[in-house]
C-alpha positions as CSV (number, residue, x, y, z in Angstrom):
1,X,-11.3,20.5,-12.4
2,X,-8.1,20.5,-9.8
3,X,-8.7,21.9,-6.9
4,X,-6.5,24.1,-4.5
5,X,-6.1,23.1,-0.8
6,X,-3.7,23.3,2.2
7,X,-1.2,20.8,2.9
8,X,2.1,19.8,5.4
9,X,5.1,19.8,3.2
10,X,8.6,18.6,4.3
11,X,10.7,20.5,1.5
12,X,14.2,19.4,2.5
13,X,15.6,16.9,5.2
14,X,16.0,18.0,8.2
15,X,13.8,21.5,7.6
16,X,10.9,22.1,9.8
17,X,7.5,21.6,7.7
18,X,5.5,24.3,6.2
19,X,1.7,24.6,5.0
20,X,1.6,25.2,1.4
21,X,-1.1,25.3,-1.3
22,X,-1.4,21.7,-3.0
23,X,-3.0,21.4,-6.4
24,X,-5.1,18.1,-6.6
25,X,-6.0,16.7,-9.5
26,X,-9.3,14.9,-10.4
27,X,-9.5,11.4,-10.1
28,X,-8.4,9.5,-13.0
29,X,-9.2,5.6,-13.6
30,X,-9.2,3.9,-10.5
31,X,-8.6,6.8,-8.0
32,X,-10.4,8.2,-5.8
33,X,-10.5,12.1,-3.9
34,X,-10.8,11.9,-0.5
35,X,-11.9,15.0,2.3
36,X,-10.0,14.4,5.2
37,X,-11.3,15.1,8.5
38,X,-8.5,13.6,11.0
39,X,-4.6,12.3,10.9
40,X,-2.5,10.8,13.1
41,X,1.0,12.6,13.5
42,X,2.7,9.1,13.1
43,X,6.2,8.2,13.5
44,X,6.9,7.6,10.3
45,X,6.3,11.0,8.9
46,X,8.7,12.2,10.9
47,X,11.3,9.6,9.6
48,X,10.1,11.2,5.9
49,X,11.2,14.7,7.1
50,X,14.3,13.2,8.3
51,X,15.7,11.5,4.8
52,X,15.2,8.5,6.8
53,X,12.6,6.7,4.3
54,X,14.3,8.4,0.9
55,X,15.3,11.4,-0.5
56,X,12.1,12.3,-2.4
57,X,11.6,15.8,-1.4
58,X,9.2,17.6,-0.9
59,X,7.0,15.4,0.7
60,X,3.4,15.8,1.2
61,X,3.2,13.9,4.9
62,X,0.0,12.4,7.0
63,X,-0.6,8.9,6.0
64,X,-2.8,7.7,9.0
65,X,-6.6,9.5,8.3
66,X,-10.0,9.0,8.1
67,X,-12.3,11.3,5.9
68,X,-15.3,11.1,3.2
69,X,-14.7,10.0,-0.6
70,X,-15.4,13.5,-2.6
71,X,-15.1,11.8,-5.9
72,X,-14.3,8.6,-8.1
73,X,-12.3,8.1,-11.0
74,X,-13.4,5.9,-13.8
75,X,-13.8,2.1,-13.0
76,X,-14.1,2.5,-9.3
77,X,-16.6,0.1,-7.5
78,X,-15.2,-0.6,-4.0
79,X,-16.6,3.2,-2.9
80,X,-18.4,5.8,-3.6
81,X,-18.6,9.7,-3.2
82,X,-19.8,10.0,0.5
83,X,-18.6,6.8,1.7
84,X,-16.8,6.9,5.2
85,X,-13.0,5.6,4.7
86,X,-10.1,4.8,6.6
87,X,-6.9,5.1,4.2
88,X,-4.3,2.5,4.1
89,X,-0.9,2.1,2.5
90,X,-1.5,-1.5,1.3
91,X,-4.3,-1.6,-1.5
92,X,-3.8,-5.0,-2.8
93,X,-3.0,-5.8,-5.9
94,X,-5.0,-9.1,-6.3
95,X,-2.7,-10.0,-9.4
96,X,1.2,-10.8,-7.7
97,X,2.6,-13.9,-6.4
98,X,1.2,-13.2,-3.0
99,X,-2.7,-12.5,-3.8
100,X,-2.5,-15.8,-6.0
101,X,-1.6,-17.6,-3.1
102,X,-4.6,-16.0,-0.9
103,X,-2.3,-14.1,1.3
104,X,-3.3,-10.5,0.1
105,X,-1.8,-9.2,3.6
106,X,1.3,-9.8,2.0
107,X,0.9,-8.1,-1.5
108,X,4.3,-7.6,-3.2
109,X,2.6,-4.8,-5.9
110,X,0.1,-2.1,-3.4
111,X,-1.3,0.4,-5.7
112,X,-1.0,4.1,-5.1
113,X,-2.6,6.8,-7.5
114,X,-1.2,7.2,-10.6
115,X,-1.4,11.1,-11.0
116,X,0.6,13.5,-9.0
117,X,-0.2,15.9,-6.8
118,X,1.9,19.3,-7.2
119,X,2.2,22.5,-5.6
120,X,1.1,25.5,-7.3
121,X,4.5,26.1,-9.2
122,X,4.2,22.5,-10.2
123,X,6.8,20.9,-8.7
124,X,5.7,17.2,-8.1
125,X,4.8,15.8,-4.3
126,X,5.6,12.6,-3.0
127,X,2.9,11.6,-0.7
128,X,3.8,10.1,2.4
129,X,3.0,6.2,2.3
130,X,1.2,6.9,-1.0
131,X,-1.4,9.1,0.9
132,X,-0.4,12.8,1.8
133,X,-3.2,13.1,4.7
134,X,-2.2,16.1,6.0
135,X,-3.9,18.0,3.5
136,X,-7.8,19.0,3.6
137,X,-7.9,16.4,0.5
138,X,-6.2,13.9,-0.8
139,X,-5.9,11.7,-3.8
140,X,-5.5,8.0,-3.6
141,X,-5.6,4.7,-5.2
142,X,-9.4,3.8,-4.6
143,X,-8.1,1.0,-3.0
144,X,-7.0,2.3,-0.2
145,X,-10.1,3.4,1.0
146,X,-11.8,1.5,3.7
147,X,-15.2,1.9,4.1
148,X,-16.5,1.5,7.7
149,X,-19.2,2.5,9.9
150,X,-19.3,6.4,10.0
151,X,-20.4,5.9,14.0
152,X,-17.0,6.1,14.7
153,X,-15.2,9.2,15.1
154,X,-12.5,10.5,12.7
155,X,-10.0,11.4,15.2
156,X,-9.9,7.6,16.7
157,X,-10.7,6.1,13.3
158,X,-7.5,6.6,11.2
159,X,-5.4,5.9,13.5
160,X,-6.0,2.4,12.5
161,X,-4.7,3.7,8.9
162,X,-1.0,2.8,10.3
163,X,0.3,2.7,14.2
164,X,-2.3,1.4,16.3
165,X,-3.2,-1.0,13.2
166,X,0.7,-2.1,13.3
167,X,0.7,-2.9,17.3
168,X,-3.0,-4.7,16.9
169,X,-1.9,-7.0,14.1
170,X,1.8,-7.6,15.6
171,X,-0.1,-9.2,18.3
172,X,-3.7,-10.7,16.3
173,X,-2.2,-11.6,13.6
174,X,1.5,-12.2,13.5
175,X,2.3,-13.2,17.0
176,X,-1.5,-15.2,17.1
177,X,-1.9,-14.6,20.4
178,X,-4.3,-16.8,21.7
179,X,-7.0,-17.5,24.8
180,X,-4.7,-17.9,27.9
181,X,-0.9,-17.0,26.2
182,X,0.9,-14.9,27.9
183,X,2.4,-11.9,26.2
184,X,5.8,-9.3,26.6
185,X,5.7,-6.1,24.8
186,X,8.9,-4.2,24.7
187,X,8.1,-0.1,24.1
188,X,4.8,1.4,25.4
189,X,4.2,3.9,22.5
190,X,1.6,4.4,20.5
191,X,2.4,1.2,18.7
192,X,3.5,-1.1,21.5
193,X,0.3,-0.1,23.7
194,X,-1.8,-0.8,20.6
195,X,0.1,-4.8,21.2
196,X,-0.6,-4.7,24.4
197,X,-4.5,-3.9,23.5
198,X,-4.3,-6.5,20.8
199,X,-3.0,-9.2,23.4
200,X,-6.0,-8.1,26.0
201,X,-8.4,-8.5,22.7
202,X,-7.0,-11.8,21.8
203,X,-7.5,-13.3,25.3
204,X,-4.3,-13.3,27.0
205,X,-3.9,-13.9,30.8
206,X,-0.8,-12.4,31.3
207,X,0.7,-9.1,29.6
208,X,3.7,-7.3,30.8
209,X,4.6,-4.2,29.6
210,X,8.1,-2.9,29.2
211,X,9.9,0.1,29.0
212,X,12.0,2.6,30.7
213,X,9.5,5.2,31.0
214,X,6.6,5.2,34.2
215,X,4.6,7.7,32.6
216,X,4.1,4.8,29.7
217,X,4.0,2.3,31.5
218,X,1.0,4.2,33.7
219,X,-0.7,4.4,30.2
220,X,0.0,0.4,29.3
221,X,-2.4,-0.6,31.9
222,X,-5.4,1.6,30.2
223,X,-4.4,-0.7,27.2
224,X,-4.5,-4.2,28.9
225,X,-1.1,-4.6,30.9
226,X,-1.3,-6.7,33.7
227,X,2.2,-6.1,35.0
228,X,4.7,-3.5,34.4
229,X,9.1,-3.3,34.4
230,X,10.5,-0.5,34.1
231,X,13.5,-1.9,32.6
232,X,16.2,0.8,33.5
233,X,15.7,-0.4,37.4
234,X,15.9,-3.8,36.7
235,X,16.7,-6.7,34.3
236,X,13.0,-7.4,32.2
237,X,13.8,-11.1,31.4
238,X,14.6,-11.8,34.9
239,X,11.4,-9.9,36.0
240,X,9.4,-11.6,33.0
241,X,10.5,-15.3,33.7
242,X,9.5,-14.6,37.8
243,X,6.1,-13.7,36.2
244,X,5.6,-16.6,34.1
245,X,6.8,-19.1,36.7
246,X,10.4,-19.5,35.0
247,X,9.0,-20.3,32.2
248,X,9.2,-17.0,29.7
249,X,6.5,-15.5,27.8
250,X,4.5,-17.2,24.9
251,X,4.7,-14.2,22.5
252,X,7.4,-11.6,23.1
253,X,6.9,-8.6,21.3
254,X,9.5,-6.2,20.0
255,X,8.0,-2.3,19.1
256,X,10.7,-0.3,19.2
257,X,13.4,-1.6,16.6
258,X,16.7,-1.3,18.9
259,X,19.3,-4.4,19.0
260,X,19.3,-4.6,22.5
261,X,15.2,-4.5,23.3
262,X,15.0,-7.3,20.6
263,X,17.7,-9.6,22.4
264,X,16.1,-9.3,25.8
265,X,12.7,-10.2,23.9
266,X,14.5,-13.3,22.3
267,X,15.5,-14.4,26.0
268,X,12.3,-13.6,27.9
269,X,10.1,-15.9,25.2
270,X,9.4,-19.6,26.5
271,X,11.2,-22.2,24.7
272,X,8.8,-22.8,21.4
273,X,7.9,-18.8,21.9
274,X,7.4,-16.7,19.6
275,X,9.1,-13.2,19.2
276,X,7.7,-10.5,16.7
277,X,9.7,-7.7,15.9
278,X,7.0,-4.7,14.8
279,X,9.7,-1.9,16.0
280,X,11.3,-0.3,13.0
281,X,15.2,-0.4,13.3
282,X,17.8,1.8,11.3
283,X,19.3,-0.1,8.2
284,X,23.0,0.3,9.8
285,X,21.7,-1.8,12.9
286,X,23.0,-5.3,13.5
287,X,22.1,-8.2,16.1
288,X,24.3,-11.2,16.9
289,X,22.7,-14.3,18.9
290,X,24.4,-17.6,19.6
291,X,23.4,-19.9,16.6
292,X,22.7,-23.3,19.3
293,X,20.3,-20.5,21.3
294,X,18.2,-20.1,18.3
295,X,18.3,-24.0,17.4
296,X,17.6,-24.8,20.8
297,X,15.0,-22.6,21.7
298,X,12.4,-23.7,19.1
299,X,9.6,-21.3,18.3
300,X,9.7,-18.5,15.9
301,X,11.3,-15.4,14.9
302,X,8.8,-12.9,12.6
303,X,8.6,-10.1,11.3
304,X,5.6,-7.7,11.3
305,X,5.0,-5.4,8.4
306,X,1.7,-3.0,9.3
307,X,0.6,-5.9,11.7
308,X,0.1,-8.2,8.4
309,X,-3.1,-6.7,8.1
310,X,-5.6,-7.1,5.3
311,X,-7.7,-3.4,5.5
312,X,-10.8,-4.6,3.8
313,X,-11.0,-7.4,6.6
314,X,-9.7,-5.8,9.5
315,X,-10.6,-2.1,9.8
316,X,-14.3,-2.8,9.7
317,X,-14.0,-5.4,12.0
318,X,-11.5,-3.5,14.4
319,X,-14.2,-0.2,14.2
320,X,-17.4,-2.7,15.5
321,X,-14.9,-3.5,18.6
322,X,-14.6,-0.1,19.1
323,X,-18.0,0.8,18.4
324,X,-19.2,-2.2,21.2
325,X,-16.8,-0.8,23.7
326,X,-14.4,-3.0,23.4
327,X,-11.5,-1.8,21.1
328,X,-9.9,1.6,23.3
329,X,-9.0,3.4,20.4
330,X,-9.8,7.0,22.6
331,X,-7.3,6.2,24.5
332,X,-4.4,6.8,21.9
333,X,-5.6,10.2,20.9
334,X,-3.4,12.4,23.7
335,X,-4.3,15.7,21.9
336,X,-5.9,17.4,18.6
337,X,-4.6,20.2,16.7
338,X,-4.9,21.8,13.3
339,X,-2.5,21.5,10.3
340,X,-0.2,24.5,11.7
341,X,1.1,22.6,14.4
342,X,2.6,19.8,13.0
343,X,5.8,20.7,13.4
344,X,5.5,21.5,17.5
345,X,3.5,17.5,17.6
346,X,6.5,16.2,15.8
347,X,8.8,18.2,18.8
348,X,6.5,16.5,21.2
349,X,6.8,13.1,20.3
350,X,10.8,13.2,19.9
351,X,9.9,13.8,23.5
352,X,7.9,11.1,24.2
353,X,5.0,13.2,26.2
354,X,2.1,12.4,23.5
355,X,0.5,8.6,22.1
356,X,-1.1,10.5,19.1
357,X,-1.5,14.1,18.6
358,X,-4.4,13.8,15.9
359,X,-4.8,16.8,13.2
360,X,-8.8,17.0,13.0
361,X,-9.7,19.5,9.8
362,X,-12.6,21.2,10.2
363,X,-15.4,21.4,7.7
């Protein structure tokens, strides 16, 4: 029967969040109900209080969590009730254009559940990303559980569910960073320390860090950087090319979405470079780049949509690195709190003093 639990709801744009009661229904065919036990306070939930995503209100927000399957719907095979999962906003398809062509990191058609999840006057929730983790449960398509090794804590564990999975992948898997490369990432948050630890994994020699900020840029060397610029004391594609031996940078990495950032990474790649833009920039924003500088340049301009990750091939993967000591997810987590203080996190990160405040929801 559906349950009755607490949950962060944005009700209207702009309005701080509250902590209602969410009704959650059982699992219908192919869905699953999921206990959370951590989520990120990402970004992007902010942006959904904000209007900036759409005008769906009220949301139910949290999208990056880790917590235990509580039940199954009808057809479900990929988990089970007790199985350890990391959720994820691309559960692919199998079926579109893109699966047929074996790139399922690309799906055009992600599932989410079908059923809704209401408050108790029954007014219908949009859940953030097609999750709603910030909520003691949760339903979801069962496909975007993740089942991984329960050694890893829940706190570090879903952050993988969106940020730190985005920097990781801008670097791994878009920018394919490789043994020896060296590597620029402009904006040391959560997500551009995460490409600066996805860089270190992927063997490069050289990482510079960016930003305009020391107190990040103190925290990009716990994730790999081997040099730093502050870039409001001087000019970062001047510094980058002295550091690269004129040269530029074989992956330059854009992870904050601003017109300007992404122009000085354009000019501090090598020719042939690659730059990846992971930063997500407002719709109104425009960029203008001589047409010979990107004909003569060579190398590639991409685009990196959640790190063009595939979940059931990554987060298992990405939780043994951590598990080995190798992967510094603990690094990312700056604080924990409980549900009521979402609002102050989302205060603190408009001020830039946190990586991740993580809600953790106790049992």
């Amino acid at each position: 029967m559906p349950q009755e639990v607490r949950g962060v709801i944005a009700k209207a744009k702009g309005e701080p969040v509250t902590v209602e009661t969410i009704v959650i229904p059982d699992p219908g065919p192919g869905e699953a109900v999921v206990k959370i036990q951590a989520c990120g306070v990402c970004h992007t939930d902010l942006h959904y209080r904000e209007g900036g995503i759409n005008d769906e209100f009220p949301f139910l927000l949290g999208h990056e969590a880790a917590g235990i399957v509580e039940a199954v719907g009808d057809g479900v095979t990929e988990v089970a009730p007790g199985d350890y999962v990391i959720l994820n906003w691309r559960a692919v398809c199998g079926q579109c254009r893109s699966c047929q062509k074996g790139k399922p990191q690309y799906c055009f058609a992600t599932h989410n559940a079908t059923q809704k999840m209401t408050l108790t006057d029954g007014t219908e929730l949009s859940p953030a990303l097609g999750i709603g983790a910030f909520c003691e449960k949760t339903l979801v398509a069962a496909g975007q559980c993740t089942k991984v090794d329960p050694a890893a804590k829940p706190e570090v564990a879903g952050l993988l569910g969106c940020g730190v999975m985005a920097g990781l992948g801008a670097a791994m898997n878009t920018g394919e960073v490789g043994r020896g490369d060296t590597v620029a990432v402009f904006g040391c948050g959560g997500v551009g320390n995460a490409a600066l630890e996805g860089a270190r994994l992927a063997g490069a020699k050289t990482i510079i860090a960016v930003d305009i900020d020391d107190q990040k840029l103190e925290w990009a060397k716990d994730f790999g950087a081997t040099h730093t610029v502050n870039s409001a004391n001087e000019d970062p594609v001047e510094k980058i090319r002295e550091l690269t031996d004129g040269n530029g940078v074989d992956v330059a990495i854009e992870a904050i979405g601003l017109p300007q950032t992404y122009e000085q990474a354009f000019y501090a790649r090598d020719l042939a470079g690659t730059v990846v833009l992971v930063g997500v920039p407002n719709p109104e924003m425009k960029i203008e780049l001589p047409y010979i500088e990107l004909f003569g340049r060579g190398g590639a301009l991409k685009s990196s949509w959640y790190g063009d990750c595939l979940p059931s091939r990554d987060f298992p993967m990405l939780i043994d690195l951590y598990l080995q000591g190798r992967l510094n997810l603990d690094g990312f987590v700056t604080e924990t709190i409980d549900l009521d203080a979402v609002e102050e996190a989302f205060h603190k990160m408009e001020g830039g003093g946190v990586l991740r405040s993580v809600v953790v929801i106790d049992d």
